[in-house]
N, C-alpha and C positions, 0 to 999 in steps of 0.2 A: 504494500500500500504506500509506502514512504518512498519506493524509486518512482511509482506512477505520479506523486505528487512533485517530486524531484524532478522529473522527464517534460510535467507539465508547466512547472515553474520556468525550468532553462525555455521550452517553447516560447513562453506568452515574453518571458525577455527578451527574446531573440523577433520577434514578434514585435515587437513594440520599436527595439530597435533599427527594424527595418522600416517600418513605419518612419520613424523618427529620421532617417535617413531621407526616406522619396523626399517628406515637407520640408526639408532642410534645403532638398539643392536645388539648381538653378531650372527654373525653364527651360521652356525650350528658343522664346526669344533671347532669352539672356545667354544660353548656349550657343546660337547663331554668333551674336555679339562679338563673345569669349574668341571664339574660331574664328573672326574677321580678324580679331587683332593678334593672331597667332603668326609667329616669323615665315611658316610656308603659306599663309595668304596672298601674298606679292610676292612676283617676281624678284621686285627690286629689296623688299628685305630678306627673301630667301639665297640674295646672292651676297647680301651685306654679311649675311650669318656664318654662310660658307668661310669668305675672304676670310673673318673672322677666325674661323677654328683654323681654318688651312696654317693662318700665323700663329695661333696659339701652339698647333701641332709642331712647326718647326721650333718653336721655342724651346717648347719642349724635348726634341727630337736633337736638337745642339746642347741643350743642358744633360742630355741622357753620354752623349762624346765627351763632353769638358768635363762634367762634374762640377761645375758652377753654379750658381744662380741665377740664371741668364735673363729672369724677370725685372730684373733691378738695370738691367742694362739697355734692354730692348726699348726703341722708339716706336708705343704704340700708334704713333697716328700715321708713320710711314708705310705705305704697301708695301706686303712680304715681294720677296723675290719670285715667287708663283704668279704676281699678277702684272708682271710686266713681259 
């Protein structure tokens, strides 16, 4: 009798918390929104993103050779060597 009541409790929690879950999150306007302003929405900021990592990667990718800290040296507003 006590696991059936135990079985039932974990349910109506689990229950409630699902619940609590759907009315919590966003529409589906507000979902549309959310996904407009996501980095692969445009072109132009899907390819800002790339540049982005492409230099992060070599940063990375030269500090993994040196052994340095090659964050404190790197100029990020200059284009990596990839985009020329």
């Amino acid at each position: 009798m006590r696991a059936r009541m135990a079985v039932a409790g974990a349910l109506l929690v689990a229950a409630a918390g699902g619940l609590s879950w759907v009315l919590a999150g966003p529409s589906e306007q507000r979902r549309r929104d959310i996904a407009q302003h996501l980095p692969e929405s445009s072109r132009a900021q899907l390819e800002s993103s790339r540049r982005r990592n492409a230099l992060v990667m070599e940063v990375i990718k030269e500090s993994a050779k040196t052994g340095e800290n090659m964050t404190r040296k790197t100029d990020w507003n200059k284009p990596s060597r990839s985009d020329s």
